[in-house]
C-alpha positions in Angstrom: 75.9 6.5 11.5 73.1 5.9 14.0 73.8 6.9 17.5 72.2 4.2 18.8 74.7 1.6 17.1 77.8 4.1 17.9 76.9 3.5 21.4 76.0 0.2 21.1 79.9 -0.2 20.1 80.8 1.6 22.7 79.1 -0.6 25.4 80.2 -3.2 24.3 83.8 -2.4 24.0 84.7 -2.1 20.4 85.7 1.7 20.4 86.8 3.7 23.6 85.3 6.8 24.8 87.0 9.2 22.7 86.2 7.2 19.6 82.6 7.2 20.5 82.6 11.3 21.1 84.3 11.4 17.7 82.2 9.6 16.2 79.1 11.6 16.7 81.0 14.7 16.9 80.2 15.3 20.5 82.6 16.7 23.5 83.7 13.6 26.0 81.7 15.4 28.4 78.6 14.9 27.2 79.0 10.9 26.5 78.3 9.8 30.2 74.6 11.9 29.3 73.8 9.8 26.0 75.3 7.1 27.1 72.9 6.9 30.6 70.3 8.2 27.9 67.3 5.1 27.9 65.8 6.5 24.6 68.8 5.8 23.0 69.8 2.4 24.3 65.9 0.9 22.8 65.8 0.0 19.1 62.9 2.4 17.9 61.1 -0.9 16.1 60.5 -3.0 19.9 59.6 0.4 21.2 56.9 0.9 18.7 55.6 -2.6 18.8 55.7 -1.7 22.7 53.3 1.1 22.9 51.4 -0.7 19.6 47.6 -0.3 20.1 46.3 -2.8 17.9 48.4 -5.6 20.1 
């Protein structure tokens, strides 16, 4: 599963904290770091049409 829609879910309340570190396979400690992450709370397709050259 993508880690962006894990924490998705978790943000908005669906699974708990522990759930979430389960999910990806990750200690609770290190959720409050991917969760405060901001390349993992942008889908990758608006950033691409973001940085887009050709407009």
């Amino acid at each position: 599963m993508d880690k962006r829609k894990v924490i998705a879910a978790y943000r908005r309340g669906m699974i708990n904290v522990q759930e979430c570190a389960q999910i990806l396979g990750i200690d609770i400690g290190q959720i409050s770091r991917l969760v405060n992450d901001p390349y993992l709370t942008v889908d990758p397709q608006l950033r691409q049409s973001k940085h887009s050259v050709n407009g």
